[in-house]
C-alpha positions as a Markdown table, in Angstrom:
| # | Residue | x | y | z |
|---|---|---|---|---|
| 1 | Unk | 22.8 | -9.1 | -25.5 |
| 2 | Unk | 20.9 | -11.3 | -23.4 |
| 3 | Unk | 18.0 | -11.2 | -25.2 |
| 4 | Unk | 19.0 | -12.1 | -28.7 |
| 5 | Unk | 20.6 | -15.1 | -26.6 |
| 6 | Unk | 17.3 | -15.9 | -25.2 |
| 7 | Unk | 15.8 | -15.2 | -28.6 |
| 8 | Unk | 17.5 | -17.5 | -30.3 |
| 9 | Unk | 17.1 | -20.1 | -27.8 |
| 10 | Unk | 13.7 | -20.2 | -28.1 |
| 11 | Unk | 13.7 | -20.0 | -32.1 |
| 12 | Unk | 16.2 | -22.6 | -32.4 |
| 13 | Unk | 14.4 | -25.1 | -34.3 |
| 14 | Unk | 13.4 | -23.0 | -37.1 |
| 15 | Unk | 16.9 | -21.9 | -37.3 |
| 16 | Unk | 18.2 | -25.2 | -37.8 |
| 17 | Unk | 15.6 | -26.2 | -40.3 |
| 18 | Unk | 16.0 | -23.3 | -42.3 |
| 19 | Unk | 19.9 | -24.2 | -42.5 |
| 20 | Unk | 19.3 | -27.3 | -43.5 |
| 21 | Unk | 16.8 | -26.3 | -45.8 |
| 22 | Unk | 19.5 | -24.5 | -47.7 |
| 23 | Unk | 22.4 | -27.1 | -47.5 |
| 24 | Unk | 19.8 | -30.0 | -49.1 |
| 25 | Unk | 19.1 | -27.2 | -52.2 |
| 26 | Unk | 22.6 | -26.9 | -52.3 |
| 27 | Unk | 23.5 | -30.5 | -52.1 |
| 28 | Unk | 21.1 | -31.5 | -54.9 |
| 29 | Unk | 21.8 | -28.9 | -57.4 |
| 30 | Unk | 25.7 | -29.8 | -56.6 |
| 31 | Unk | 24.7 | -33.7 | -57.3 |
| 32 | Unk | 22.6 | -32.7 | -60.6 |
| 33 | Unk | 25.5 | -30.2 | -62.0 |
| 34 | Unk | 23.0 | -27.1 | -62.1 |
| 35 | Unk | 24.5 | -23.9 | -61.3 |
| 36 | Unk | 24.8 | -23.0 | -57.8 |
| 37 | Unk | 24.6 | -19.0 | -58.1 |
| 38 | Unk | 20.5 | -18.9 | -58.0 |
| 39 | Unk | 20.7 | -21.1 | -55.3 |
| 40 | Unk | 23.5 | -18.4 | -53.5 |
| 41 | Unk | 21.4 | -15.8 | -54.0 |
| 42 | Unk | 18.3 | -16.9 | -52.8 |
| 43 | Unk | 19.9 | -18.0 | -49.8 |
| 44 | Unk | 21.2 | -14.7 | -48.7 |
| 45 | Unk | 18.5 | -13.2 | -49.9 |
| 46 | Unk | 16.2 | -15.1 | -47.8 |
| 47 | Unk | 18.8 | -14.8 | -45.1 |
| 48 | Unk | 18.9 | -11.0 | -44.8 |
| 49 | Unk | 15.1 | -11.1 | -44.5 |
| 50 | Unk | 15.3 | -13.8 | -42.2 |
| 51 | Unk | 17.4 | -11.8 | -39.8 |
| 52 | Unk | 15.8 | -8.9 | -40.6 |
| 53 | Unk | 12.1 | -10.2 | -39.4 |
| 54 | Unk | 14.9 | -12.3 | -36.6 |
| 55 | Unk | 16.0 | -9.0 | -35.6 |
| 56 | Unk | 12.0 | -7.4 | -35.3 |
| 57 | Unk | 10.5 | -10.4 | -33.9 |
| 58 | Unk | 13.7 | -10.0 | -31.3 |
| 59 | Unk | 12.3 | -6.5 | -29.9 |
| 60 | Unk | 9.2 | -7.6 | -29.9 |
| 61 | Unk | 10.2 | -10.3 | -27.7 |
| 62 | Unk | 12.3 | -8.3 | -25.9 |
| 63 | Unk | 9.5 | -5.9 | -24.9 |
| 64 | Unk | 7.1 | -8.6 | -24.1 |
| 65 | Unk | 10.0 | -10.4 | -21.7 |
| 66 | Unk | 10.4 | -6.8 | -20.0 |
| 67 | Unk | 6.7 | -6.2 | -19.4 |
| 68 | Unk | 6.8 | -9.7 | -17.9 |
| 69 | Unk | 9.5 | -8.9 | -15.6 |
| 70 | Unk | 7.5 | -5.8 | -14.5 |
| 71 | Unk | 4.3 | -7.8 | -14.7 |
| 72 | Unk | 5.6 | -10.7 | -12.2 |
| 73 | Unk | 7.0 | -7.7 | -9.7 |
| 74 | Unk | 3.6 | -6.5 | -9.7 |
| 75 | Unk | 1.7 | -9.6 | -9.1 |
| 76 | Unk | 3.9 | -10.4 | -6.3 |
| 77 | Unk | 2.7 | -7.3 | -4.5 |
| 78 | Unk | -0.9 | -7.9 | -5.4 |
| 79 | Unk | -1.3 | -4.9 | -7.7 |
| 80 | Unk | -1.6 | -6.5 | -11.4 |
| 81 | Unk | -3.0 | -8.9 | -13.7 |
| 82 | Unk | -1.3 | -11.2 | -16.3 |
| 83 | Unk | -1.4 | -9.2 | -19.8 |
| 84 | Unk | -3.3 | -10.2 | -22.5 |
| 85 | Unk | -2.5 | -13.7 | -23.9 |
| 86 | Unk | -0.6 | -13.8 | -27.7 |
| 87 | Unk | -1.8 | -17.3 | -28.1 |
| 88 | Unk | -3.9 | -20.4 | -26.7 |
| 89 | Unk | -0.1 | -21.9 | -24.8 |
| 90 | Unk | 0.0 | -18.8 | -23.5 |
| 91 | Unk | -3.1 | -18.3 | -22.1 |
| 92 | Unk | -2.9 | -22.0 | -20.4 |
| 93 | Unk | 0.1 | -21.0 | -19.1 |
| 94 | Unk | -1.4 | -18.0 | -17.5 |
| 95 | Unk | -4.3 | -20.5 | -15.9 |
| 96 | Unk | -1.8 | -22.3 | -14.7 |
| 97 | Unk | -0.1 | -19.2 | -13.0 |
| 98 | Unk | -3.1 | -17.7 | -11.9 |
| 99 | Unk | -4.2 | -21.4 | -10.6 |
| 100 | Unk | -0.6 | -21.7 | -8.4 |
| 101 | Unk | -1.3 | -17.9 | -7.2 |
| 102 | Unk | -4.2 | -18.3 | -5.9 |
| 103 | Unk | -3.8 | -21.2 | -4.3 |
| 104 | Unk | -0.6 | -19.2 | -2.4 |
| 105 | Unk | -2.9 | -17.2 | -1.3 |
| 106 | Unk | -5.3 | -19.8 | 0.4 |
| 107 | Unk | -2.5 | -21.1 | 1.7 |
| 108 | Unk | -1.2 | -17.7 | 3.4 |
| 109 | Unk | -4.6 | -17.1 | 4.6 |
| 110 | Unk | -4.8 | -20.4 | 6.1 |
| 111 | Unk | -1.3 | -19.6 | 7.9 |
| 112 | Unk | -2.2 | -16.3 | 9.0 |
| 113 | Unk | -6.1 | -18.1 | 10.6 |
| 114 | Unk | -4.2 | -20.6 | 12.1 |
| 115 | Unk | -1.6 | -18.3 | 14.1 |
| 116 | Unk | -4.4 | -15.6 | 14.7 |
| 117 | Unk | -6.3 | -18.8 | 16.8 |
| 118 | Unk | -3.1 | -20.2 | 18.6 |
| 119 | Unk | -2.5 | -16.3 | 19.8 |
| 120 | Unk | -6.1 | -16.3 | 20.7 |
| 121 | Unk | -6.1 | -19.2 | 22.4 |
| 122 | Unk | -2.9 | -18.8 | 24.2 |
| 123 | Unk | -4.2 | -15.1 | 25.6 |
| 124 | Unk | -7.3 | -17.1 | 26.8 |
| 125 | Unk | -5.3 | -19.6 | 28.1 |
| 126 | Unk | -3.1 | -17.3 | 29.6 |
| 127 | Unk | -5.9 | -15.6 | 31.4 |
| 128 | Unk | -7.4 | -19.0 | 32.8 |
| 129 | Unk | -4.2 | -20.1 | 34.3 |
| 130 | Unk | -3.6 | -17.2 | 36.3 |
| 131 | Unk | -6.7 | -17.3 | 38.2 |
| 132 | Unk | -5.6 | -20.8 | 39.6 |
| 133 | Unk | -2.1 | -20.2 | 40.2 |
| 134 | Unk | -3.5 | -16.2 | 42.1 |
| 135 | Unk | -5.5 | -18.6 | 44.5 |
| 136 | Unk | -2.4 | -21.1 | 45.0 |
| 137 | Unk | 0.1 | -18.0 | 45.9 |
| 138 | Unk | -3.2 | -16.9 | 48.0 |
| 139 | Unk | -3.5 | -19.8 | 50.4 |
| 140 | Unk | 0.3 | -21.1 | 50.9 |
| 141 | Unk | 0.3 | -17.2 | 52.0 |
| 142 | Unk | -2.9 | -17.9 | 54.3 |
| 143 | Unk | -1.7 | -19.3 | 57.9 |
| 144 | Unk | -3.8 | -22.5 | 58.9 |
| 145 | Unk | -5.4 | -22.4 | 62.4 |
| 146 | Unk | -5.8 | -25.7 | 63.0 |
| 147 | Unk | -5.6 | -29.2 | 61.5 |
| 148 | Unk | -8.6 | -28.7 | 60.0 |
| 149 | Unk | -8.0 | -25.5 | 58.7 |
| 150 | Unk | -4.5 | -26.6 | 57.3 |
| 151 | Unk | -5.9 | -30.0 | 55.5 |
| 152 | Unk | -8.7 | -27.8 | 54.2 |
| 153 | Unk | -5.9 | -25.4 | 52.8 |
| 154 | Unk | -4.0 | -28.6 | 51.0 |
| 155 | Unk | -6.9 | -29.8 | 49.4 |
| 156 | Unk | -7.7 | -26.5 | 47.8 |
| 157 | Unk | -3.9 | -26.0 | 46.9 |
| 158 | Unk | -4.3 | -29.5 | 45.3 |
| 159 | Unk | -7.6 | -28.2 | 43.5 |
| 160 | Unk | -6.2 | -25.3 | 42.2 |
| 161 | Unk | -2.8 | -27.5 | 41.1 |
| 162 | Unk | -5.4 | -30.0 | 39.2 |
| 163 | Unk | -6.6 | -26.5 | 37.1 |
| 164 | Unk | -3.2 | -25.8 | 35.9 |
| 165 | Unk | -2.8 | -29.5 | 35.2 |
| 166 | Unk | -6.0 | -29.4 | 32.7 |
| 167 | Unk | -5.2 | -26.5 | 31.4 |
| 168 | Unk | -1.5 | -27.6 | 30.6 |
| 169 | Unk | -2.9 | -30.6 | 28.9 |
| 170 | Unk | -5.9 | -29.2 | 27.4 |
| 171 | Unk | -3.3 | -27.1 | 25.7 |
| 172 | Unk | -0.8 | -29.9 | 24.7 |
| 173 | Unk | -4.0 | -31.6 | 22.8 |
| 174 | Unk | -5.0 | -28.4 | 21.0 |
| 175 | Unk | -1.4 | -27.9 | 19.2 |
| 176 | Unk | -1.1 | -31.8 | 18.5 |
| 177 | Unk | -4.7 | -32.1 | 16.7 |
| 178 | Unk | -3.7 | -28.6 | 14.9 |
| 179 | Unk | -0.3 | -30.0 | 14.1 |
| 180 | Unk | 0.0 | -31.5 | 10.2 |
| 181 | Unk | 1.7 | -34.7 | 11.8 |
| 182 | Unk | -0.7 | -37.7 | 12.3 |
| 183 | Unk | -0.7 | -38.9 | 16.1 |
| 184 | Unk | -3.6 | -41.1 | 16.1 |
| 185 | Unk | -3.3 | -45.0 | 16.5 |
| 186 | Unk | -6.4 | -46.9 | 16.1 |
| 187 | Unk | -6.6 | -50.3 | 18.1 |
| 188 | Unk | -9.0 | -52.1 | 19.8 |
| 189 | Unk | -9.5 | -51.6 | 23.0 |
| 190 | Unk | -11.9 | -52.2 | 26.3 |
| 191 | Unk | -14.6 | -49.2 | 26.3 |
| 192 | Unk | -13.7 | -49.5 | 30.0 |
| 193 | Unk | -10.7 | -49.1 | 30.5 |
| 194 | Unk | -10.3 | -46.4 | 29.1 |
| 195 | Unk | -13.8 | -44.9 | 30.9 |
| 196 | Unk | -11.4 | -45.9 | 34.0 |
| 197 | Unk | -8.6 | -43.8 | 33.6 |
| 198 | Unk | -10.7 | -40.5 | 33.0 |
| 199 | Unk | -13.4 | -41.0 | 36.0 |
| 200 | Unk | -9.6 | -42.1 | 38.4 |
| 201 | Unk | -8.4 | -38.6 | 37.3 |
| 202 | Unk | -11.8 | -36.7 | 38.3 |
| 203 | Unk | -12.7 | -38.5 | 41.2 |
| 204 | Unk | -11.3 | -35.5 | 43.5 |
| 205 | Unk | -13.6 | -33.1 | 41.4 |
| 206 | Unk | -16.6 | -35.6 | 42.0 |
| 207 | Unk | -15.6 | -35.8 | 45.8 |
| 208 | Unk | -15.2 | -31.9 | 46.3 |
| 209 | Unk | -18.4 | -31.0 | 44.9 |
| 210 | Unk | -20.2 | -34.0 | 46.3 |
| 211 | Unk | -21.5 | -35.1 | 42.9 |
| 212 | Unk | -22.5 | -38.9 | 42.7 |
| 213 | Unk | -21.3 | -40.8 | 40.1 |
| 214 | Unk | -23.3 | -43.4 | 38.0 |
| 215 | Unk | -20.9 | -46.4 | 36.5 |
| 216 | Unk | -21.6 | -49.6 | 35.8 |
| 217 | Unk | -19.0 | -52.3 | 34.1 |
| 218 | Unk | -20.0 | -52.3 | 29.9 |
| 219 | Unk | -18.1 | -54.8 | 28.7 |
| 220 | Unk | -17.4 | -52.9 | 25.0 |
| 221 | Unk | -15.0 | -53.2 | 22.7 |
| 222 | Unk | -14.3 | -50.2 | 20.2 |
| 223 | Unk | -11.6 | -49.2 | 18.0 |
| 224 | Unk | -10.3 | -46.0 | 18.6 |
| 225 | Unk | -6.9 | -44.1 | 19.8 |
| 226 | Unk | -7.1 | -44.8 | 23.7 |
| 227 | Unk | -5.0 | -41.5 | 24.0 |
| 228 | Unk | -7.4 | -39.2 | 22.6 |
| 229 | Unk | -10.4 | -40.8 | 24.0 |
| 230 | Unk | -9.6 | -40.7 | 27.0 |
| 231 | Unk | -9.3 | -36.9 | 26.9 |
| 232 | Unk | -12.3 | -36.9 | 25.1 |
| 233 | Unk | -14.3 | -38.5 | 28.2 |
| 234 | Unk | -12.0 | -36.2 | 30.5 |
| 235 | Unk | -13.0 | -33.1 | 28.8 |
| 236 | Unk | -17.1 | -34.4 | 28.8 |
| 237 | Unk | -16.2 | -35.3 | 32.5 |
| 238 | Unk | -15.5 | -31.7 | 33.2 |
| 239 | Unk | -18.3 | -30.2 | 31.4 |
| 240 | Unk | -20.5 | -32.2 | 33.5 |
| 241 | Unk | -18.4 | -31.5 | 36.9 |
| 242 | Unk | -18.4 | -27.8 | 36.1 |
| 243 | Unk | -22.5 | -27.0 | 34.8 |
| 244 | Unk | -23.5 | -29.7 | 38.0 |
| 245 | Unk | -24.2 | -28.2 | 41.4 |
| 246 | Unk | -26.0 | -31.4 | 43.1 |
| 247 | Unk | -26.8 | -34.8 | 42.0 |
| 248 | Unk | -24.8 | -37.1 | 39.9 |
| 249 | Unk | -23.1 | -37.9 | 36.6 |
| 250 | Unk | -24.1 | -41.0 | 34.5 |
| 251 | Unk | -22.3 | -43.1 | 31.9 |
| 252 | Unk | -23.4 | -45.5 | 30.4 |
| 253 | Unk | -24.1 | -47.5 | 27.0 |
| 254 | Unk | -27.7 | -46.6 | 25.4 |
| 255 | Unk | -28.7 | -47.4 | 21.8 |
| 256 | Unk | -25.1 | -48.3 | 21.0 |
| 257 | Unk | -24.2 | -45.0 | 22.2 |
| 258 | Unk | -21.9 | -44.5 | 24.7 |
| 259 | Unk | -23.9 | -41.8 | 26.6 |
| 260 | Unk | -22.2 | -39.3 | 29.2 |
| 261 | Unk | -25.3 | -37.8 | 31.4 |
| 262 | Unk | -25.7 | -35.0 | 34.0 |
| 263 | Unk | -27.8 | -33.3 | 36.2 |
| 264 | Unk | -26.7 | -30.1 | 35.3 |
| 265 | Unk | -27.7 | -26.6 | 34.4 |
| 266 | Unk | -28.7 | -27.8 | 31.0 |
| 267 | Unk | -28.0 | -26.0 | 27.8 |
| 268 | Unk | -30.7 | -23.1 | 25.9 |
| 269 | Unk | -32.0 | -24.4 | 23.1 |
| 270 | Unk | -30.6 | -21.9 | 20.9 |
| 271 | Unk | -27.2 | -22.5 | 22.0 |
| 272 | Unk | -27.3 | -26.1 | 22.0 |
| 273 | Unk | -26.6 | -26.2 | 17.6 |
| 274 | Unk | -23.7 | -24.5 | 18.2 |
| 275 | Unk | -21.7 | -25.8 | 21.8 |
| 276 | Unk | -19.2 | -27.8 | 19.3 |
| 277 | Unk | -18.6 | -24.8 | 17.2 |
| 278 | Unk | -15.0 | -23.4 | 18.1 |
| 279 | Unk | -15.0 | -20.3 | 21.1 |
| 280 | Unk | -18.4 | -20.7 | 21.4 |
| 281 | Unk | -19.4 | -20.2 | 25.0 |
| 282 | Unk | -23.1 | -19.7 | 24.7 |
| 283 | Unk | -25.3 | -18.4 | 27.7 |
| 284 | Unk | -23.5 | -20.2 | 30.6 |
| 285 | Unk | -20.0 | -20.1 | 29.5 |
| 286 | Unk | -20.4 | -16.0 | 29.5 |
| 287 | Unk | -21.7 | -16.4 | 33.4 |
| 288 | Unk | -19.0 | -18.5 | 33.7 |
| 289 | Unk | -15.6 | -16.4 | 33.1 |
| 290 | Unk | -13.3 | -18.4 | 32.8 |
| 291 | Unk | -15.0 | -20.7 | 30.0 |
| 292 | Unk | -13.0 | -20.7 | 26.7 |
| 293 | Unk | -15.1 | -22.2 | 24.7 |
| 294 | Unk | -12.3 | -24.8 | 23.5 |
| 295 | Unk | -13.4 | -27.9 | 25.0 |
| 296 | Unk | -16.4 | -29.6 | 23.2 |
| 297 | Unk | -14.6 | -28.2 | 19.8 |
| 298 | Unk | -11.8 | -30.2 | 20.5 |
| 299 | Unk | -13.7 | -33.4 | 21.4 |
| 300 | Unk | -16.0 | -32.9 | 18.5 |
| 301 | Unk | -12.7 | -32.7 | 16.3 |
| 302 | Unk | -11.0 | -35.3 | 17.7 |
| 303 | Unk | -14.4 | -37.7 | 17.6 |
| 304 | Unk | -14.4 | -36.6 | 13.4 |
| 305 | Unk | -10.7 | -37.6 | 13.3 |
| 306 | Unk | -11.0 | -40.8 | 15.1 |
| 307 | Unk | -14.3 | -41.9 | 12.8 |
| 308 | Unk | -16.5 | -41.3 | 15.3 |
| 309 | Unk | -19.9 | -39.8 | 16.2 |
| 310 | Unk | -21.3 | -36.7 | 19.1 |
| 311 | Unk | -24.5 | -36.2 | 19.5 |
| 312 | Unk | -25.9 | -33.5 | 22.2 |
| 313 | Unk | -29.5 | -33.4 | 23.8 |
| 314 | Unk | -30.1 | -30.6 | 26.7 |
| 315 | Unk | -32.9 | -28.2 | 28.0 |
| 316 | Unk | -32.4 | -25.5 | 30.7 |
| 317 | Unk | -32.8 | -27.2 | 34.0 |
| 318 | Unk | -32.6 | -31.2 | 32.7 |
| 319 | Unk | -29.3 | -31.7 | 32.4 |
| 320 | Unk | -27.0 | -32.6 | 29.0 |
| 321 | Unk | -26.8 | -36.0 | 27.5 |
| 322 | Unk | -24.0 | -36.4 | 25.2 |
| 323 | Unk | -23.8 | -39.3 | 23.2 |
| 324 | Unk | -20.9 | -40.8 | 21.4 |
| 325 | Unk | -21.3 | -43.6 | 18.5 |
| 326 | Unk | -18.2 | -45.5 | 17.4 |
């Protein structure tokens, strides 16, 4: 029977002891000539009530190993607690047990957040990339004219193409920085360069909503990942682009800051704590449909990763000013 093999197993210390116990009595009342028959005698008698309290403690055992069996069943479905500890090893084992449990469970729930937000965000993003690729199918559809007409046509098409491209890598960026694998490679390297490539890739955007745009040379050097800052700068390029109607964008170095400034709509006050905070839209992304709210939380994470620093100053009407300290 399996349990009287497990039994044993466990017990199998005090079984050789006691055997040994015996063969030294044995031993030294051979070597002094006593007589051997007491010593017989007391053995088996010790040895039927040896196995007899073997064979109880056995059941017991048994009984205990079967509610355990039923016990662990149950805790995997969530619907029981350990039993009641015999002894203090026991009970630290059960700490233990209950300390690996519930840390299974954090880690589930932490599983089943994460995919609930990369379905969330992929329906979102879902949703924002169709309304750019409706307008593309739209106006290849649309007959041009003239010249005028027809170039007018092309860069739209090329606007709503730049859209999907965003949206492609806004996407891209939010599975890397949620991905467990490291990506970022700190270096140092010219503030301006980098500044550079993310005001080369919106200067259509500046040009097609006729927004100035305020750069001077800086002459900084930072250490950071020049991948992820300069989709930081993108991304604070096109919050800027999007909330401005007329005037200009600014960036510049203030205070050790490197500051990003617009002319924009401006931010409530009440929503201004919270424009970092992830799907939060506030007042002007809900006028604004197609915000997702995705953005500034992914520059804010990205700026925590990297070591760095956002700061956010806005009223309704005076623009945003968002600073970043390395």
């Amino acid at each position: 029977m399996w349990w009287i093999k497990a039994y044993a197993k466990r017990h199998r210390l005090g079984i050789l002891l006691y055997s040994i116990f015996v063969l030294v009595f044995a031993l030294v009342m051979f070597l002094y000539h006593l007589p051997l028959e007491p010593v017989g005698y007391a053995a088996g008698l010790c040895t039927v009530l040896g196995i007899l309290a073997f064979l109880g403690d056995g059941v017991r055992s048994r009984r205990k190993m079967e509610q355990l069996h039923w016990q662990a069943e149950a805790i995997k479905n969530g619907v029981a607690h350990f039993p009641k500890p015999e002894d203090e090893q026991e009970k630290l084992y059960q700490e233990l047990l209950e300390i690996s449990r519930q840390e299974r469970i954090d880690q589930v729930a932490a599983l089943l957040k994460e995919k609930k937000d990369v379905i969330d965000y992929f329906t979102l993003w879902t949703h924002q990339i169709k309304t750019p690729i409706a307008a593309m199918d739209l106006l290849l559809w649309q007959e041009a004219s003239g010249e005028e007409e027809y170039y007018e046509q092309k860069r739209q098409v090329q606007s709503e193409l730049f859209k999907i491209e965003q949206y492609v890598g806004m996407v891209l960026q939010y599975l890397r920085l949620t991905d467990s694998v490291n990506d970022f490679v700190l270096r140092e390297y010219e503030l301006d360069g980098i500044i550079r490539q993310a005001v080369k890739k919106y200067a259509p955007m500046f040009i097609q909503k006729k927004l100035a745009l305020e750069y001077e040379t800086i002459n900084v050097r930072v250490v950071t990942d020049e991948k992820w800052m300069v989709f930081v700068i993108e991304q604070l390029l096109s919050n800027a682009i999007k909330y401005t109607s007329s005037g200009s964008v600014r960036i510049g170095i203030k205070n050790g800051c490197l500051m990003v400034e617009d002319t924009g709509i401006g931010v409530l006050a009440e929503d201004l704590p919270r424009i970092f905070d992830k799907g939060y839209t506030g007042y002007n992304g809900r006028n604004d449909k197609k915000a997702s709210g995705i953005g500034l939380y992914l520059v804010k994470e990205i700026l925590n990763r990297l070591g760095h620093k956002i700061l956010a100053e806005s009223a309704p009407g005076d623009g945003t000013r968002i600073k970043i300290l390395f």
